[in-house]
C-alpha positions in Angstrom: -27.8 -91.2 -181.6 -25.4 -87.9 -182.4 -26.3 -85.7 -184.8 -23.0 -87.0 -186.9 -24.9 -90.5 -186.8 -28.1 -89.1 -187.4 -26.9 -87.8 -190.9 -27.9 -83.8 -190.5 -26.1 -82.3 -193.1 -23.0 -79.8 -192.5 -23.5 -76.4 -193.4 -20.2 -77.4 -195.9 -22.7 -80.1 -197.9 -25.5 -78.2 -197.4 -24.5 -75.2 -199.7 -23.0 -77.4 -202.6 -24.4 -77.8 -205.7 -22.6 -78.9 -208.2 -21.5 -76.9 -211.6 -23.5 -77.8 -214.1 -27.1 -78.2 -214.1 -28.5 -81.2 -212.3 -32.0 -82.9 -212.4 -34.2 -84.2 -209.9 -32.9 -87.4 -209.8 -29.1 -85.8 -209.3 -30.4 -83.6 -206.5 -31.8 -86.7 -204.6 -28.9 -89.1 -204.8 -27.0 -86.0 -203.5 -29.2 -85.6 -200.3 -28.6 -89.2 -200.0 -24.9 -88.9 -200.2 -25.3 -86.2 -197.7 -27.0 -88.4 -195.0 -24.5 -91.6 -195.6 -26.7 -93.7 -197.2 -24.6 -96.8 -197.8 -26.7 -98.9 -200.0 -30.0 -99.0 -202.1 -31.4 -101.6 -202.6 -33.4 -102.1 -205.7 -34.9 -103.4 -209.1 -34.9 -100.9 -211.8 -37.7 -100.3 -214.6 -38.5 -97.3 -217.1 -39.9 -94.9 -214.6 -37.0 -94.9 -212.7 -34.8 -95.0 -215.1 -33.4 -91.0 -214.3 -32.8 -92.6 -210.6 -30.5 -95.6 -211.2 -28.9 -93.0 -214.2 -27.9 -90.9 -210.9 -26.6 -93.5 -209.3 -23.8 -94.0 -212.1 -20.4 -92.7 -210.2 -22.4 -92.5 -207.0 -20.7 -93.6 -203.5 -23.8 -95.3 -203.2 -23.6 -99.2 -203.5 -26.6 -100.1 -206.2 -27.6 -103.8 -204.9 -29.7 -104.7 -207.7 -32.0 -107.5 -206.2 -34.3 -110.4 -207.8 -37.9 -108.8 -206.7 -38.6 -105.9 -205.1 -39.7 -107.3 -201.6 -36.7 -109.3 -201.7 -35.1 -105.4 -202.3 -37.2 -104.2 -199.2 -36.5 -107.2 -196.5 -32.6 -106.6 -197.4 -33.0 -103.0 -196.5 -35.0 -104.1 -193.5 -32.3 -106.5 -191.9 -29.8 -103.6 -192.8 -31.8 -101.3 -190.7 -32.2 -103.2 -187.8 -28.6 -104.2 -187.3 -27.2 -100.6 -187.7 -30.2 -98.8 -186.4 -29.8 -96.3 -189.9 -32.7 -96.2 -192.3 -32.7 -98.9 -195.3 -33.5 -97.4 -198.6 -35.6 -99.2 -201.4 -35.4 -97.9 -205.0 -38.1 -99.5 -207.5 -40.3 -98.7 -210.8 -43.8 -97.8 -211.1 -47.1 -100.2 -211.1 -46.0 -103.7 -210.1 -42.6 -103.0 -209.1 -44.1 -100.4 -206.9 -46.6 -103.1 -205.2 -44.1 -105.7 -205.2 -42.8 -103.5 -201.9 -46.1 -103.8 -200.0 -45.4 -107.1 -198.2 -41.9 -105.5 -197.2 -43.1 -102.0 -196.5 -46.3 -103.6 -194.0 -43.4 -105.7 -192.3 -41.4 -102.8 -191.4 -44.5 -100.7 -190.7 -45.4 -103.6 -187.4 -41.9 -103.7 -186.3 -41.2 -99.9 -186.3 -38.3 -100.4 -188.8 -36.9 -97.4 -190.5 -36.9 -97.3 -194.4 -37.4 -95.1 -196.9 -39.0 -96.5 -200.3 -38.6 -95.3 -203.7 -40.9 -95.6 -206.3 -40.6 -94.6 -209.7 -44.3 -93.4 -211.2 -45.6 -92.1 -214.8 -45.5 -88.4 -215.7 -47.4 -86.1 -213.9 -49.3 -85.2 -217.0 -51.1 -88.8 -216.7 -51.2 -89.6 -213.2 -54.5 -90.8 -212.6 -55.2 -91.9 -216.4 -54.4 -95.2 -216.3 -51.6 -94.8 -217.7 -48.8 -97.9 -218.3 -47.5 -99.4 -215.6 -49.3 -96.4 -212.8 -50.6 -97.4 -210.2 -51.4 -95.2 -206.9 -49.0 -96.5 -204.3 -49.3 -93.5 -202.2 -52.7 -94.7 -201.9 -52.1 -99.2 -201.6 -50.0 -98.2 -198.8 -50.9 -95.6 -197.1 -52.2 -97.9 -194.3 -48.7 -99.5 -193.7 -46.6 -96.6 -193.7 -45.5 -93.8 -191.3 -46.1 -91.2 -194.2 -45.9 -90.7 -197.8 -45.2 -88.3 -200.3 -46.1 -87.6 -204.0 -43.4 -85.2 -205.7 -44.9 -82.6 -207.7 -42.3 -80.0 -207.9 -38.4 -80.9 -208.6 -37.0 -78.3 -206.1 -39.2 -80.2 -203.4 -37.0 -83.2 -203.8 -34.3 -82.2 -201.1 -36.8 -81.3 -198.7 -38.4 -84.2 -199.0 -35.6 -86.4 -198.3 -34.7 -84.3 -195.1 -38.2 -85.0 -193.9 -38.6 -88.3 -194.7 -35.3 -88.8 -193.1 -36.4 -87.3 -190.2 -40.2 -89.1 -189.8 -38.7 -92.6 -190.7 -36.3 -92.7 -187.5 -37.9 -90.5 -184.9 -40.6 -91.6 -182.4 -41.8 -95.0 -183.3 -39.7 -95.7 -186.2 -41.3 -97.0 -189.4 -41.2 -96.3 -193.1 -42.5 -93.4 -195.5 -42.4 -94.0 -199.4 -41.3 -91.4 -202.1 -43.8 -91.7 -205.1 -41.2 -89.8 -207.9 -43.0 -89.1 -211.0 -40.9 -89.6 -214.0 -40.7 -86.3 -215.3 -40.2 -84.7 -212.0 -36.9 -86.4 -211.5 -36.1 -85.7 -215.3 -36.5 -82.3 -214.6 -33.7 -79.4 -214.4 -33.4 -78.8 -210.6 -33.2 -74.7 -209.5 -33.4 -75.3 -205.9 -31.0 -73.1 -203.9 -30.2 -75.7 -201.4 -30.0 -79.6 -200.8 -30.6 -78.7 -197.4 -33.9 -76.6 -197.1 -35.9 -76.1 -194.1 -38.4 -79.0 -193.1 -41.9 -78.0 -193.1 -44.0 -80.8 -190.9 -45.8 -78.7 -188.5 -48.4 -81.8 -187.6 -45.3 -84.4 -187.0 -43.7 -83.9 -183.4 -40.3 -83.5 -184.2 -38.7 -85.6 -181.5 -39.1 -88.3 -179.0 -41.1 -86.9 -176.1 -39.5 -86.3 -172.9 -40.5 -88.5 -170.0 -42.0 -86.5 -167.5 -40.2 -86.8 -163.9 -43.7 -87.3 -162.4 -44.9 -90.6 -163.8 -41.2 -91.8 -163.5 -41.5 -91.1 -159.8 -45.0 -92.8 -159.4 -43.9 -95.9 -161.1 -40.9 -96.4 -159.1 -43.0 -96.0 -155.9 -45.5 -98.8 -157.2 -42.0 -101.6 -157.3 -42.1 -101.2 -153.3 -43.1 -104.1 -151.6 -43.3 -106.2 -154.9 -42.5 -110.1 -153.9 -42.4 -111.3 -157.3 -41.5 -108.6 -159.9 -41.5 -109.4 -163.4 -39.4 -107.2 -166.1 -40.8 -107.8 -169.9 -38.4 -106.7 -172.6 -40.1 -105.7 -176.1 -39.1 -104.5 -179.4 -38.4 -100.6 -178.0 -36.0 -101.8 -175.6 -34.2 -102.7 -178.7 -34.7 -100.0 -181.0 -33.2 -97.2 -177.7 -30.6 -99.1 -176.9 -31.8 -100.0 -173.7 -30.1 -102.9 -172.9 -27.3 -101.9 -170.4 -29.9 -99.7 -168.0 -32.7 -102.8 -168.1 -29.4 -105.1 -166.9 -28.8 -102.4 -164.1 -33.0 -102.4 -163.2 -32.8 -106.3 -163.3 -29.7 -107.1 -161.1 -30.9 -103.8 -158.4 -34.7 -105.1 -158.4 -33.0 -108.5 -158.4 -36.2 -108.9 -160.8 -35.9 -111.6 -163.6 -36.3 -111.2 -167.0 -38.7 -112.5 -170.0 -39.0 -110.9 -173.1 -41.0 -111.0 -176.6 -40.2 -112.6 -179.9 -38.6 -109.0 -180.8 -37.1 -107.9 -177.6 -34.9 -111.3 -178.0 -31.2 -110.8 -177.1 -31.3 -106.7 -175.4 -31.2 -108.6 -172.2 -29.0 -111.5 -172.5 -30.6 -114.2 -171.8 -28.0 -116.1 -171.0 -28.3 -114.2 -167.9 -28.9 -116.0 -164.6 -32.0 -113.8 -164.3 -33.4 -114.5 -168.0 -36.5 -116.5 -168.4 -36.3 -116.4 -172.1 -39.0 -115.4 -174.9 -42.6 -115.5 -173.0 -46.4 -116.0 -174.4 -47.8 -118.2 -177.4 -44.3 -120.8 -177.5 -42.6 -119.3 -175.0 -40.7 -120.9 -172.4 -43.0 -122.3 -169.8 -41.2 -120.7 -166.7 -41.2 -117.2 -167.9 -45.3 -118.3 -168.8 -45.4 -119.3 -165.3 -43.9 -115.6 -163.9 -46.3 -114.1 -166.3 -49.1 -116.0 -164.3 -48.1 -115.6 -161.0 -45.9 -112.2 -161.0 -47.4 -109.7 -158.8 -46.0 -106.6 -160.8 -44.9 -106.5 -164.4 -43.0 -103.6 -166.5 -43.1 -103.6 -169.9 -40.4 -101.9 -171.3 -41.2 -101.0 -175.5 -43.5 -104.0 -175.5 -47.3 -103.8 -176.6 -48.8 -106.1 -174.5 -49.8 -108.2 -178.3 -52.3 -111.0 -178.6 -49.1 -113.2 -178.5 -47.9 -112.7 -175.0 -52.0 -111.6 -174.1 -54.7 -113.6 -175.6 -57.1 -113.1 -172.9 -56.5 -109.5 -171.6 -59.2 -110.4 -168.5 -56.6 -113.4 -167.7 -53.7 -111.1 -168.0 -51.4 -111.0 -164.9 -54.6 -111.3 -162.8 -54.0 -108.8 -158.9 -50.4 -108.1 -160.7 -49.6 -104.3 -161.1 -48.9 -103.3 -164.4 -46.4 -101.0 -165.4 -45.8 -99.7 -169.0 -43.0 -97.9 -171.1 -43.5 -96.8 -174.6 -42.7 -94.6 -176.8 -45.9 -94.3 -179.0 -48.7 -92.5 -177.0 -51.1 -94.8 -179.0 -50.0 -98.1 -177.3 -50.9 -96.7 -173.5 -54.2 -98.3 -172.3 -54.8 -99.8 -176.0 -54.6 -103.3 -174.7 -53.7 -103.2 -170.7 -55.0 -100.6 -168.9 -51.6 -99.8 -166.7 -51.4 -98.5 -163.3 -48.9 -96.7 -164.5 -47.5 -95.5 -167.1 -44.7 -93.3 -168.4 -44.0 -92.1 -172.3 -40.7 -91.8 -173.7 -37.6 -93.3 -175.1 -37.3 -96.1 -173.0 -33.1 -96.2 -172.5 -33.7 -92.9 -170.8 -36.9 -93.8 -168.5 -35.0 -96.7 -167.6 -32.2 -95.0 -166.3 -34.0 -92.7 -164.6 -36.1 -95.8 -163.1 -32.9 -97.5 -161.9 -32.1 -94.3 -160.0 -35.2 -94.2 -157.6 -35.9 -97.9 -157.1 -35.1 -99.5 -154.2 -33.8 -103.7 -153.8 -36.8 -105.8 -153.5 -36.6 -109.3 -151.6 -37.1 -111.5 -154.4 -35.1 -114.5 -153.2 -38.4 -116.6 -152.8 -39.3 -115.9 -156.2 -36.5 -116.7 -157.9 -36.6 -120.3 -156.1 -39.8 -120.7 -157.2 -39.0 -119.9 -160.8 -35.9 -122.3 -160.9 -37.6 -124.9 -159.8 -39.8 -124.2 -163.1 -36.6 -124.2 -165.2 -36.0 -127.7 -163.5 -39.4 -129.2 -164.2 -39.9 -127.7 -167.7 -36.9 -127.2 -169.5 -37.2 -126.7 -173.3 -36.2 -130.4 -174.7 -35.8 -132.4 -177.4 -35.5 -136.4 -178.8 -32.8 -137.7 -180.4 -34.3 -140.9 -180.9 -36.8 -140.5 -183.0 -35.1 -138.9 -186.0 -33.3 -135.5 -186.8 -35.5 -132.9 -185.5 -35.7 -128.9 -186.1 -34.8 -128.2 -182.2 -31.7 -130.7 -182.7 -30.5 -128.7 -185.7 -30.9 -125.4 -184.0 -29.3 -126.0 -181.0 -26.6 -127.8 -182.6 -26.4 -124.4 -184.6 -26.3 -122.7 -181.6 -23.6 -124.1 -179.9 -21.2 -124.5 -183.0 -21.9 -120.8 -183.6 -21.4 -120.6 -179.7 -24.2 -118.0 -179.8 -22.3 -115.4 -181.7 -23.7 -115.3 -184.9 -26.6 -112.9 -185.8 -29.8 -114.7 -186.6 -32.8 -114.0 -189.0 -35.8 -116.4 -189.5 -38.8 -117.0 -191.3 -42.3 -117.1 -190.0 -43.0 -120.5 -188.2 -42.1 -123.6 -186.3 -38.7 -123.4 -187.0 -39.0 -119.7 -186.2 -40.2 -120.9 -182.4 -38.1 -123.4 -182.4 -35.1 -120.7 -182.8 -36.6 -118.0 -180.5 -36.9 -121.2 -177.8 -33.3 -122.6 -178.7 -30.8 -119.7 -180.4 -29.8 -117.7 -177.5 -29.2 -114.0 -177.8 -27.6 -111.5 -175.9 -27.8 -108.4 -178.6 -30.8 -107.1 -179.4 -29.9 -106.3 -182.7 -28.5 -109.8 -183.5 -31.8 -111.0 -183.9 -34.1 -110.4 -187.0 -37.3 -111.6 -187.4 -40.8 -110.6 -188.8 -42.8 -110.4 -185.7 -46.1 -108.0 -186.0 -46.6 -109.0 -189.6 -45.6 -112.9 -190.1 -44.3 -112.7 -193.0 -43.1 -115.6 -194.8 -40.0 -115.0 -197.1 -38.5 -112.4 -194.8 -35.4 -114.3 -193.5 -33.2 -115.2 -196.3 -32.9 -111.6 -197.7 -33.3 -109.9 -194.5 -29.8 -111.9 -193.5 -28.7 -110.5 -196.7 -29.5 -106.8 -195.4 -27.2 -107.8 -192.0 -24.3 -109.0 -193.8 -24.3 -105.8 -195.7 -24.5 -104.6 -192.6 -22.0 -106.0 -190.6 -19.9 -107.4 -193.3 -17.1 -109.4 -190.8 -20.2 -110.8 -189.0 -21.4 -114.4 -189.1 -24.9 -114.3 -190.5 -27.1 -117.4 -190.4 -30.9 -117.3 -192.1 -32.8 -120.2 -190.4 -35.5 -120.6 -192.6 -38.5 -123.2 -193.3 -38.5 -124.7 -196.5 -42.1 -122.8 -197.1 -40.7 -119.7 -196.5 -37.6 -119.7 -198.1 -38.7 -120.9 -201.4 -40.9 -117.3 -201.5 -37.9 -115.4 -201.7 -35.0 -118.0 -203.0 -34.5 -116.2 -206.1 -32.3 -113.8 -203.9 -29.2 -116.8 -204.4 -28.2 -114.6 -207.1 -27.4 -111.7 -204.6 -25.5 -113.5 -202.0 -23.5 -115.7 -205.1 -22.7 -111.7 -207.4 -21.5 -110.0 -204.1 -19.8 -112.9 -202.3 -21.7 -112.8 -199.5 -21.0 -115.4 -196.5 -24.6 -115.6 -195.6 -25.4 -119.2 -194.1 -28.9 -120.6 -195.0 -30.2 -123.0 -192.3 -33.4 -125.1 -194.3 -35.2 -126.7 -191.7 -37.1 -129.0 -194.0 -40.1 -130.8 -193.0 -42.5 -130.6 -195.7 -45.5 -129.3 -194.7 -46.2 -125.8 -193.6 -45.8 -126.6 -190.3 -47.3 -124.4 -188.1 -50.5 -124.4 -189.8 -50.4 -128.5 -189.9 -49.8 -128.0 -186.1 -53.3 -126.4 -185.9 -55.1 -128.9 -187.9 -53.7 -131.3 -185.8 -54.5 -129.7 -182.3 -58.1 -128.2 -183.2 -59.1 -129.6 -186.5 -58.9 -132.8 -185.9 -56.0 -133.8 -188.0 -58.0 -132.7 -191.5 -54.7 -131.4 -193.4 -55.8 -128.7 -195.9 -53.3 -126.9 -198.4 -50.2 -127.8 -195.7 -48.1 -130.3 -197.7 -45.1 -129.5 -199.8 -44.9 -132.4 -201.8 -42.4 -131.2 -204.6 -40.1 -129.4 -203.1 -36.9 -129.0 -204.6 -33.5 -130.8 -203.7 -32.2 -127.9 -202.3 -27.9 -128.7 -202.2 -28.7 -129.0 -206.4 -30.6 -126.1 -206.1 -27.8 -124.1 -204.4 -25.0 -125.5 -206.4 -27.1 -124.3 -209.7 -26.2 -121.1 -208.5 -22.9 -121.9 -207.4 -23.6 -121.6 -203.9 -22.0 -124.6 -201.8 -24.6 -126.8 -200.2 -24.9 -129.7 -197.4 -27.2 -131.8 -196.6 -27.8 -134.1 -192.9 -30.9 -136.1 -191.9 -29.9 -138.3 -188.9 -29.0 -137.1 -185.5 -25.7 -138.5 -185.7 -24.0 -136.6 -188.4 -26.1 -133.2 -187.6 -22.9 -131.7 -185.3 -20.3 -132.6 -188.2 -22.3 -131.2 -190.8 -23.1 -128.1 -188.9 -19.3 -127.6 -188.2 -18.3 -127.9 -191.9 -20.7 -125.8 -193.2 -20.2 -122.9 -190.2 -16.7 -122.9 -190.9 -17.3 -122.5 -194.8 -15.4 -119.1 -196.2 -18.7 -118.4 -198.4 -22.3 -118.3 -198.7 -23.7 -122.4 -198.4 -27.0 -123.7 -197.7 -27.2 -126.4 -195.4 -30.5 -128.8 -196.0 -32.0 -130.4 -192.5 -34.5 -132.9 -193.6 -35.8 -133.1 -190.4 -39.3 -135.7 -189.1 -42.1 -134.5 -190.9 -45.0 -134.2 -188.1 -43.5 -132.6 -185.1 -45.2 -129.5 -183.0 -43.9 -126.8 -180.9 -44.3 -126.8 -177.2 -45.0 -125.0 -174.5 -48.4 -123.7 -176.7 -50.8 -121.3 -175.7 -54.0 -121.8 -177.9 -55.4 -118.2 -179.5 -57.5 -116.4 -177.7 -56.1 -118.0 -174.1 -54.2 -116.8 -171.5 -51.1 -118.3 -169.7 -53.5 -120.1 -167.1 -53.9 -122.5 -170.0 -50.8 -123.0 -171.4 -49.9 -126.3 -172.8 -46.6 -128.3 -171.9 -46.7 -131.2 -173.9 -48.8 -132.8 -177.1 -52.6 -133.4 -175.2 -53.8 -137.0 -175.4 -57.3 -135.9 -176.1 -59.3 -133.9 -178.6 -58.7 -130.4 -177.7 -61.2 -127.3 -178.0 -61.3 -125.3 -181.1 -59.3 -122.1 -180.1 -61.0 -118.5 -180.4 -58.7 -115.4 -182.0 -56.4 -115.2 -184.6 -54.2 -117.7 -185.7 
C-alpha cells in the first residue's frame, strides 16, 4: 500500500484549520476527511449527537443503519473489499454494545475498523450515569486497542494512531470511547496532524529476515508431494500473484481455508479447493498424505487441525505469518519465517527449485475423480443445487458474502473464487447475521460490482432489518435465502452424534420472505423444485436492483465431506454413515 493509499496526511491538510472556532467533533471529522474516509456507518443517539452534527456538509457519506452491528458488518465487508479501514459511529450504553458482536468478528479475521462510540460527560463517567456504560472495558478483549478521550486537542492524535494500529501488522479494530463533552468542547490544537506517541506498538510490519527465508527454501528440496495452504494473510498482503508463481515453479497444488478462498484461483488446474472440517475431500486427502506443507497467513485453526498429534503426520511443516503470536501456538513448524507474507513469498519463489511432483498430482486427480463434491436433483431442490446454479449464472464473477452455516459450506464447497477479496465471510467468530449487511459494506464498496449475500434463513432474519438500507440507497445487493427451516448445521449434529434428539433447531414460523421483501419494496422470487431453479436464478441475477430470491430447499440435508471436532483428516467422512456414530470431542 503507498503512502497516498495509506491516507498520511500532506503537509498542505496537515496545517489547516479552519477560520472559526471548531469543536472536538469538527476536528475529528476533519482528520477523517484528511485520511479519505468514504463512509460511516452508523446509528445516532444523544451522546453523539456533536458527531453526526459534524457530519452536516461533510464529504463523508452518513449511512445511517437499522442497529448498530448491522452498522459494524457493513463497515466490515467495506473493509475487506478495499483493504481501507471501515468506520463505525454509534451512541453510548446500548448502542455502544450493540457493536460487540461486529467488533469480535473483525477482531478474529484481522479486519481493519475503527469504532465510534458516543459516551456521557466526563464529569460522570463511572456514575452510572444514563445510558454509560464502559465499552473500553466490554471490549477490550476483542479489539486491537482502545482509547478513552479525555482532552479535546487529543482527538487528532488519536485518529492518526488509531489509523495507524487498525491496518498495520495483523489488522484488527481499535474503538474511540468520545465523551460527550469532550467532542462539545472548543478545540485549540495546533494541528490535525500531531505526532503519534505509541512507543509499545511496533510501527510496521516486521521485515522477514533473509536467514529463515533461506532455511525454508532448502527444506522444499526433495519434497515428493508438496502441499501449499492459502489462509486469511495471503489475502489481506496481496499475495496472490507470488503464491501462483511458488505453485506453478514447485509445481505444488493448492488448498486453502474458509478465508484464504479465491487469492489462489481455484479454478486453477493446481487448486484443491477449501480444506479441513467440510472441505473438499482431495485437498483432505493431500493434507493426510503431503510430505511438506506451507502455510502461507493461515493459523493452523481447529478447523483445518482438530487433532494437532494427527496433523500432517512425517510431513514438514512450514509457516508464514505475520503475527509473532501464531508461530509454534498450534504446530510446532520446522520452519518458520515472520513477515508480510506477499514479500516472503516472493523472496521464496526466488530460491526454490522445481520439484518432481508429477506422481502426486496423479494421485490427487484420481481423488478429484472418486470424490467429486455432488449433488441430487432427484430428491427435491437442494442448497448445493441453488448455489451452483448461482455460480454458474453469475459465471463466478460476482463477489460473495455468507452467513454462518450449511449453506455457508455449501458455498465455500460450490461458489468458486479466484479473488481473495471477493469473498466475505465470518470465519474465526461464526457469526450469524454477518452476510446480508456485510454485502451491503461491498457494494458500497465496489459500487458497479455484482454483490450476492447467500444467507440461511436463521441468519438472515438476525439482521433483516437492514432491507431499509439497501431499498433508501438503491443498492443492487442480491439476497440468496437458502431456506430449510431448521438451523441446520446444529440439526446436522444432533443427527450425527445425538442421535437424532432435535433441541431448539426448528424454525417453524418463519416469514414468507418475497412478502417480506416487497413490504419494503424490495423485488423478490421465489423457486422450490429443481426444474425452475436456473430460470429463476437468471431473472433475479439480471434484476437492475436489490431482490431477494427465496430457495425453499429439502429440509433435512447435511454437508459432506465432514470431519467430526476434535478429529483429524485420517477420519474424515465422505458420505452420511449408516451407523450410530461416536459423540465428537472439541468445539462445535
Amino acid at each position: 500500500m503507498t503512502t497516498k493509499e495509506q491516507g498520511i496526511l500532506t503537509k498542505e491538510s496537515a496545517k489547516i484549520l479552519t477560520k472559526k472556532t471548531i469543536n472536538g467533533a469538527e476536528a475529528l471529522i476533519k482528520c477523517l476527511e484528511n485520511f479519505g474516509v468514504e463512509y460511516i456507518w452508523g446509528l445516532s443517539g444523544g451522546a453523539a449527537i456533536p458527531i453526526f452534527d459534524a457530519l452536516v456538509g461533510s464529504k463523508i457519506k452518513l449511512i445511517l443503519t437499522r442497529h448498530e452491528q448491522g452498522a459494524t458488518h457493513m463497515a466490515d465487508g467495506y473493509a475487506r473489499v478495499t483493504g481501507k479501514p471501515g468506520v463505525v459511529l454509534v451512541t453510548s450504553g446500548p448502542g455502544a454494545t450493540n457493536t460487540v458482536t461486529g467488533i469480535l468478528t473483525a477482531m478474529m479475521d484481522s479486519v481493519p475498523m475503527i469504532v465510534l462510540t458516543g459516551q456521557t460527560i466526563t464529569s460522570m463517567l463511572g456514575k452510572d450515569a444514563f445510558q454509560e456504560a464502559d465499552i473500553s472495558g466490554i471490549t477490550m478483549p476483542v479489539v486491537k486497542h482502545s482509547y478513552l478521550v479525555k482532552n479535546t486537542n487529543d482527538i487528532p492524535r488519536i485518529i492518526k494512531e488509531a489509523w495507524h494500529i487498525t491496518q498495520t501488522g495483523r489488522p484488527g479494530p481499535v474503538l474511540i470511547d468520545l465523551p460527550k463533552d469532550i467532542t462539545s468542547a472548543p478545540f485549540s490544537g495546533e494541528s490535525l496532524d500531531p505526532e503519534m506517541d505509541i512507543p509499545g506498538y511496533k510501527k510496521d510490519t516486521p521485515s522477514p529476515h533473509k536467514a529463515d527465508i533461506v532455511k525454508m527454501a532448502k527444506l522444499f528440496k526433495g519434497s515428493k508431494k508438496p502441499l501449499l495452504l492459502v489462509g486469511h494473510g495471503a489475502v489481506l498482503s496481496c499475495a496472490g500473484a507470488a503464491i501462483k508463481k511458488l505453485a506453478e515453479k514447485l509445481g505444488a497444488p493448492v488448498t486453502n481455508t474458509l478465508l484464504g478462498k479465491g487469492e489462489f484461483p481455484e479454478t486453477h488446474p493446481l487448486s484443491l479447493g477449501m480444506l479441513g472440517m467440510h472441505g473438499t475431500a482431495y485437498a483432505n486427502k493431500a493434507l493426510v498424505n503431503c510430505d511438506l506443507i506451507l502455510s502461507i497467513g493461515s493459523r493452523w485453526d481447529d478447523r483445518i487441525n482438530g487433532n494437532n498429534n494427527e496433523f500432517c503426520v512425517g510431513a514438514k511443516k512450514l509457516h508464514i505469518d505475520v503475527d509473532f503470536s501464531e508461530i509454534n501456538k498450534i504446530v510446532k513448524p520446522d520452519a518458520w519465517v515472520l513477515g508480510n507474507a506477499k514479500e516472503v513469498v516472493e523472496a521464496l519463489v526466488k530460491l526454490v527449485q522445481p520439484l518432481d511432483t508429477k506422481e502426486w498430482l496423479k494421485e490427487l486427480e484420481y481423488y478429484k475423480t472418486q470424490f467429486p463434491l455432488k449433488y441430487s436433483k432427484t430428491n427435491g431442490l437442494t442448497a448445493q443445487q441453488v448455489i451452483d446454479t448461482c455460480y454458474k449464472v453469475t459465471k463466478g464473477k460476482a463477489i460473495v458474502s455468507t452467513d454462518v452455516g450449511q449453506h455457508q459450506m455449501w458455498a465455500a464447497q460450490f461458489y468458486l473464487s479466484d479473488k481473495g477479496n471477493y469473498w466475505l465471510s465470518s470465519g474465526g467468530a461464526g457469526t450469524m447475521g454477518y452476510g446480508f449487511p456485510a454485502a451491503i459494506g461491498a457494494q458500497f464498496a465496489a459500487p458497479k460490482d455484482l454483490v450476492v449475500a447467500i444467507v440461511g434463513d436463521g441468519g438472515f432474519q438476525m439482521t433483516a432489518y437492514e432491507l431499509s438500507t439497501i431499498f433508501i440507497h438503491k443498492l443492487p445487493v442480491k439476497i440468496l435465502i437458502i431456506d430449510n427451516k431448521y438451523l441446520g448445521m446444529v440439526r446436522q449434529w444432533q443427527e450425527l452424534f445425538f442421535d437424532n434428539r432435535l433441541s431448539g433447531v426448528d424454525l417453524e414460523g418463519n416469514p414468507d420472505f418475497v412478502k417480506l421483501a416487497e413490504a419494503y419494496s424490495i423485488k423478490g422470487f421465489h423457486m422450490d423444485k429443481p426444474e425452475n431453479c436456473e430460470k429463476v436464478m437468471k431473472e433475479a441475477m439480471a434484476y437492475k436492483g436489490p431482490c431477494l430470491i427465496h430457495a425453499e430447499v429439502i429440509k433435512e440435508d447435511n454437508v459432506f465431506p465432514m470431519i467430526p471436532a476434535g478429529k483429524s483428516a485420517f477420519h474424515m467422512i465422505i458420505e452420511k454413515p449408516t451407523t450410530k456414530m461416536e459423540k465428537p470431542s472439541g468445539s462445535t
